[in-house]
MDTraj code that builds the backbone (N, CA, C; nanometers):
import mdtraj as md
import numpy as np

residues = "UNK UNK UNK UNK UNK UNK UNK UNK UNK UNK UNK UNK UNK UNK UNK UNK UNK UNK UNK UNK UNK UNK UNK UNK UNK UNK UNK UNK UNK UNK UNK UNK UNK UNK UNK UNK UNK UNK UNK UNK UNK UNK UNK UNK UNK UNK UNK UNK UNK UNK UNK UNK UNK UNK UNK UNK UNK UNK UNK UNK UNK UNK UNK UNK UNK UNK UNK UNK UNK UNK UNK UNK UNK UNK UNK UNK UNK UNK UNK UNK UNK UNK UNK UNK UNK UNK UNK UNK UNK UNK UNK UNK UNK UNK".split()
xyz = np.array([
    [-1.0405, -1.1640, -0.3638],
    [-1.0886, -1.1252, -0.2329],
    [-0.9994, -1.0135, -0.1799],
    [-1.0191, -0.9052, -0.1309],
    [-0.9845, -0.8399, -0.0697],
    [-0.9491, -0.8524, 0.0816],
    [-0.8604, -0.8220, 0.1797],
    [-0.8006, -0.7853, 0.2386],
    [-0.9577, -0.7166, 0.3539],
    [-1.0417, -0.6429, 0.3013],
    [-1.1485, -0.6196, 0.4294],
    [-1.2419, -0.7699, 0.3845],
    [-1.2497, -0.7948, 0.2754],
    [-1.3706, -0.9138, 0.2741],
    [-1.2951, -1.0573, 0.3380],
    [-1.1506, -1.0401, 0.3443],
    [-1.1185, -1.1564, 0.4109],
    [-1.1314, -1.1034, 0.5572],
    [-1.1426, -1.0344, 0.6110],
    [-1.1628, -1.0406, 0.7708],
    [-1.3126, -1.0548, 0.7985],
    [-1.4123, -1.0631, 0.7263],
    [-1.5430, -1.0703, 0.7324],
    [-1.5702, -1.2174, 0.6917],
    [-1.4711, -1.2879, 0.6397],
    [-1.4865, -1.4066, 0.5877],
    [-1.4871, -1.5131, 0.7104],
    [-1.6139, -1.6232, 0.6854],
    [-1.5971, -1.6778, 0.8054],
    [-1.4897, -1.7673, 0.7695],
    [-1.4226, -1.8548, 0.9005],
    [-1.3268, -1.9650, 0.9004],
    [-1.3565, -2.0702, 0.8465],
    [-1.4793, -2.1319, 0.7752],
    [-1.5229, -2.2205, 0.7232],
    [-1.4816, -2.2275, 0.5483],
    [-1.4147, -2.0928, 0.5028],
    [-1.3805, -2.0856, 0.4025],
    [-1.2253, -2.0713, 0.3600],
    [-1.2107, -2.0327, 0.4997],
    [-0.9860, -2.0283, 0.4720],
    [-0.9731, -2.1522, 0.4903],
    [-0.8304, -2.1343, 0.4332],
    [-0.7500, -2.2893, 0.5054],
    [-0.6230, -2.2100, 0.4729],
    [-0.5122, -2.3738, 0.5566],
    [-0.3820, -2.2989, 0.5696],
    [-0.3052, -2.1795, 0.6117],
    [-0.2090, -2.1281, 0.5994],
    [-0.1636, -1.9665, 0.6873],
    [-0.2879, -1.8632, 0.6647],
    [-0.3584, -1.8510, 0.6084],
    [-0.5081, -1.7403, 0.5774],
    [-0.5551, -1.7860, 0.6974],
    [-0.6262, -1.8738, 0.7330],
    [-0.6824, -1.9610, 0.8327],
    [-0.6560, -1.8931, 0.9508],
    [-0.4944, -1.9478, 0.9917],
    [-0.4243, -1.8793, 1.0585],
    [-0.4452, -1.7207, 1.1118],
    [-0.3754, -1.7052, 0.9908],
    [-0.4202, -1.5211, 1.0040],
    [-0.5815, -1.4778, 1.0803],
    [-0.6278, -1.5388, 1.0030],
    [-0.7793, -1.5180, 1.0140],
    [-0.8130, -1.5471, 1.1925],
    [-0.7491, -1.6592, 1.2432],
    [-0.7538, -1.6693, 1.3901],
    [-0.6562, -1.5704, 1.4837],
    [-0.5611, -1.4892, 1.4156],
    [-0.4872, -1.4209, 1.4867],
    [-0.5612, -1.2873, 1.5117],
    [-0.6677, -1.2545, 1.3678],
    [-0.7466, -1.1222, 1.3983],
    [-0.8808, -1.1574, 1.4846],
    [-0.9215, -1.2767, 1.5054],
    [-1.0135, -1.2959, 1.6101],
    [-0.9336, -1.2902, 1.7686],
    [-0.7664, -1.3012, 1.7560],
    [-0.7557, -1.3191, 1.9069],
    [-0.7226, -1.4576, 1.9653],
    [-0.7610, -1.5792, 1.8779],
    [-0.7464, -1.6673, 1.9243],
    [-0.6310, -1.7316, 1.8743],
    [-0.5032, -1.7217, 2.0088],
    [-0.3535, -1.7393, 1.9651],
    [-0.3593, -1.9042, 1.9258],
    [-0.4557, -1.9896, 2.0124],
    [-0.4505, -2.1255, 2.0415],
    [-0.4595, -2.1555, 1.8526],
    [-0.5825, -2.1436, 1.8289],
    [-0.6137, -2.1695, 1.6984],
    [-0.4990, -2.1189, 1.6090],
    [-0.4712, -2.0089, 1.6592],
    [-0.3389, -1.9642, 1.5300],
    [-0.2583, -2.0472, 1.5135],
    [-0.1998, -2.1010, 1.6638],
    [-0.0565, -2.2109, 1.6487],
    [-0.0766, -2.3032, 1.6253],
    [-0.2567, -2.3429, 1.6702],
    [-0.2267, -2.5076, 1.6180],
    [-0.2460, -2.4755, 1.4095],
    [-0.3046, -2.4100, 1.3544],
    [-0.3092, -2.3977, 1.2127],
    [-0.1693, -2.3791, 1.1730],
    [-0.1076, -2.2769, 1.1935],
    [0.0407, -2.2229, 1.1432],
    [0.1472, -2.3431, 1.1790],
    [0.1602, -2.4044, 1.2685],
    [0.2524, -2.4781, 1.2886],
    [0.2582, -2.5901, 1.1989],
    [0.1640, -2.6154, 1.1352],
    [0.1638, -2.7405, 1.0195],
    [0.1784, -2.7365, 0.9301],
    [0.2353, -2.5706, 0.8714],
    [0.2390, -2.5300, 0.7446],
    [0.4355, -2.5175, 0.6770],
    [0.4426, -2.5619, 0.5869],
    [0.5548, -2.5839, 0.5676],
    [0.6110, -2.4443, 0.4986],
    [0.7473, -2.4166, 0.4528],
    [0.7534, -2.3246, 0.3650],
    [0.7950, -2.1948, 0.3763],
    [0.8116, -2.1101, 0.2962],
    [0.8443, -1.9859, 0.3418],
    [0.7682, -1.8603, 0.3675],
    [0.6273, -1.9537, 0.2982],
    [0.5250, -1.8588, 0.3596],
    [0.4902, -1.8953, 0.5135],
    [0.4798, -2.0215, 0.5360],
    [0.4985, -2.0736, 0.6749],
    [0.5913, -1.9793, 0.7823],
    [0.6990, -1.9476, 0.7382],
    [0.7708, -1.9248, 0.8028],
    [0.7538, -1.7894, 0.8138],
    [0.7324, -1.7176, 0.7170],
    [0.6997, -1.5666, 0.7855],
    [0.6164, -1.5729, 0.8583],
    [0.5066, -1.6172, 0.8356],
    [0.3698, -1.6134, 0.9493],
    [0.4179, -1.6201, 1.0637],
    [0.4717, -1.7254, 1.0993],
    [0.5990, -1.7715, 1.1928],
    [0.6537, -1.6406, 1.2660],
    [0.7626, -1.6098, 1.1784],
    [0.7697, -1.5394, 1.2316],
    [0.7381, -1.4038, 1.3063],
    [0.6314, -1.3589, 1.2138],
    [0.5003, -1.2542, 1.2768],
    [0.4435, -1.3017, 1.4064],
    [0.4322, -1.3854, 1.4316],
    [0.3761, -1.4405, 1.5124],
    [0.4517, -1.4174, 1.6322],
    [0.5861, -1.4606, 1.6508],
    [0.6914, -1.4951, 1.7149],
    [0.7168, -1.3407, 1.7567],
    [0.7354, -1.2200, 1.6502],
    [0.7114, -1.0782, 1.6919],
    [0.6086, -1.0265, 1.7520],
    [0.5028, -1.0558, 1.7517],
    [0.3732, -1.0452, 1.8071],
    [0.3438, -1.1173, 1.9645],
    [0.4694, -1.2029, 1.9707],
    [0.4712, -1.2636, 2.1186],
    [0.5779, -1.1658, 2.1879],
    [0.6712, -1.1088, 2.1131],
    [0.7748, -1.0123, 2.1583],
    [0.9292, -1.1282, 2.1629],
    [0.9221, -1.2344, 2.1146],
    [1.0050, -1.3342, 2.1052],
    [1.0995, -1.2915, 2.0037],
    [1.1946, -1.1589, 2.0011],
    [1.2475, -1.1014, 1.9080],
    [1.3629, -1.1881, 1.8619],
    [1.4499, -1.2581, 1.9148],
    [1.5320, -1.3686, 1.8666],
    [1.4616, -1.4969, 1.8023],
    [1.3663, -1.5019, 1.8444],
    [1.2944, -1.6325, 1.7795],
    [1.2410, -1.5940, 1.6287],
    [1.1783, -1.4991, 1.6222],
    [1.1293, -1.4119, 1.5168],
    [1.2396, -1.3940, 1.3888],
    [1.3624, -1.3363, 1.4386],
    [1.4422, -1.3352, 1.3477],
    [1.5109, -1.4595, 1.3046],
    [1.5189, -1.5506, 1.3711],
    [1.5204, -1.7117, 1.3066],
    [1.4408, -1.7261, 1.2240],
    [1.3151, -1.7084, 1.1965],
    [1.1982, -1.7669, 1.1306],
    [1.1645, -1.6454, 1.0401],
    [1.2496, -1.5090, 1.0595],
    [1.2258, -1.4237, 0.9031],
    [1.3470, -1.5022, 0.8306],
    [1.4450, -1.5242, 0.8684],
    [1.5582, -1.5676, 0.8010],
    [1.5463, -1.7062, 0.6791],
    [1.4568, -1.7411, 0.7990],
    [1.3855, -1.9059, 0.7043],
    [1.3027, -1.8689, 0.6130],
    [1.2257, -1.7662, 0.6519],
    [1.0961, -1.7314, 0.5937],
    [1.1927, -1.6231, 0.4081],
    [1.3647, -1.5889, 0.4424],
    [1.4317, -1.5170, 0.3228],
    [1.3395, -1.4149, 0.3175],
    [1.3047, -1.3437, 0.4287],
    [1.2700, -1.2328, 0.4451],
    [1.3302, -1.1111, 0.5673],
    [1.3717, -0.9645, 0.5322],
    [1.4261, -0.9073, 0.6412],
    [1.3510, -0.9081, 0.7462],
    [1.4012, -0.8858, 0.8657],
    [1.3776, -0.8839, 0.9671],
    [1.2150, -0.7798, 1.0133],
    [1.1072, -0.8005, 1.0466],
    [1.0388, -0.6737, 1.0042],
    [1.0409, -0.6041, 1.1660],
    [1.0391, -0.4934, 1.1670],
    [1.0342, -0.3711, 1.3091],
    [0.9098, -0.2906, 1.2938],
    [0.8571, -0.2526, 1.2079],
    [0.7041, -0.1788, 1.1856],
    [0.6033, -0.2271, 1.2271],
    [0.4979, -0.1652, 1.2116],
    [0.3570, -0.2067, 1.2718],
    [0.3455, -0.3658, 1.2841],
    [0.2976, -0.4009, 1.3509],
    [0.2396, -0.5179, 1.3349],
    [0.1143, -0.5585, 1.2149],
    [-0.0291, -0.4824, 1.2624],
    [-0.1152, -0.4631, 1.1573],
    [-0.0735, -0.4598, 1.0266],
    [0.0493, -0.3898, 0.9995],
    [0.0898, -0.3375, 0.8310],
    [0.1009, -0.4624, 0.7845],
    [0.2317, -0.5124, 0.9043],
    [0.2583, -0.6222, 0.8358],
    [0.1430, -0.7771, 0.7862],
    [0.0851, -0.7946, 0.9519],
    [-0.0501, -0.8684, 0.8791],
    [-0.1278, -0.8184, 0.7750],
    [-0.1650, -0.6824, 0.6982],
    [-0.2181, -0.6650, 0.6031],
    [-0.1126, -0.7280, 0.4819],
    [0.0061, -0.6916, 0.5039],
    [0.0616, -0.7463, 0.3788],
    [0.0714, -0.8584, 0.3736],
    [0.1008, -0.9517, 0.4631],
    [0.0809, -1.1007, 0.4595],
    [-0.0237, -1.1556, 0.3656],
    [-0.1346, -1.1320, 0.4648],
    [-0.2805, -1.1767, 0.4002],
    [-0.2772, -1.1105, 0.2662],
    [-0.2299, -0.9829, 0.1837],
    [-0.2766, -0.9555, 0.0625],
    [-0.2084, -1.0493, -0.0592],
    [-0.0684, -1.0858, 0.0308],
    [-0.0007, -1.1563, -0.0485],
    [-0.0314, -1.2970, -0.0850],
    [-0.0815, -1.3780, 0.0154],
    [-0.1788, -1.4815, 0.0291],
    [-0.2446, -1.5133, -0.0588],
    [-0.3632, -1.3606, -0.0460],
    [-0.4845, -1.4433, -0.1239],
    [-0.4304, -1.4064, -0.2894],
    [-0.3143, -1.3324, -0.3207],
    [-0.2362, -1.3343, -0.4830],
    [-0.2398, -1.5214, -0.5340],
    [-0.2326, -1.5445, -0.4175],
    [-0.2195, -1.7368, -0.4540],
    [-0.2730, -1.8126, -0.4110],
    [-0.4103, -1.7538, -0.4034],
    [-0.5633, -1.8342, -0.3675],
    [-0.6242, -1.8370, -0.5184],
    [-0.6952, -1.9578, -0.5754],
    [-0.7414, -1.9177, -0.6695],
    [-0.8463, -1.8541, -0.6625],
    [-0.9233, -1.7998, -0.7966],
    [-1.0353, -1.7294, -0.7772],
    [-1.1752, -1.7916, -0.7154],
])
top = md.Topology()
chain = top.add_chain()
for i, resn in enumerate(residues, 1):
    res = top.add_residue(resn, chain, resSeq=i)
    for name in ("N", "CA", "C"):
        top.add_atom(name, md.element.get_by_symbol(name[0]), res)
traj = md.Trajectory(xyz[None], top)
């Protein structure tokens, strides 16, 4: 799956941080936190922390890249949700 066919994808087909993601490009923060917060891990935790940058919670954020054993990110936001999600669906099966 690609990266545009997952934003066209309805929510009835993600699960887990995709899910997530997938509610952060509709807008709906509620749905994001309650999905993301149940997810364990270090993919968990970047989301996390994207998230946490995306609230402008810049100390909180860098807690949760640190967990997540990822640098700190300062660039786009978008970039970074594209790379998230591409990395994702690398470990979705087909």
């Amino acid at each position: 799956m690609t990266v545009a066919a997952f934003e066209q994808a309805g929510n009835e087909v993600l699960k887990g941080l995709l899910l997530a993601l997938w509610w952060d490009a509709q807008g709906d923060w509620e749905q994001v936190h309650e999905v993301a917060q149940h997810v364990a891990g270090a993919d968990g935790a970047w989301v996390h922390a994207y998230l946490r940058r995306k609230e402008g919670d810049l100390a909180n954020a860098a807690y949760w890249y640190r967990r997540a054993g990822r640098p700190v990110a300062s660039g786009d936001l978008r970039a970074e949700w594209v790379a998230m999600v591409a990395e994702l669906l690398k470990c979705q099966p087909d």
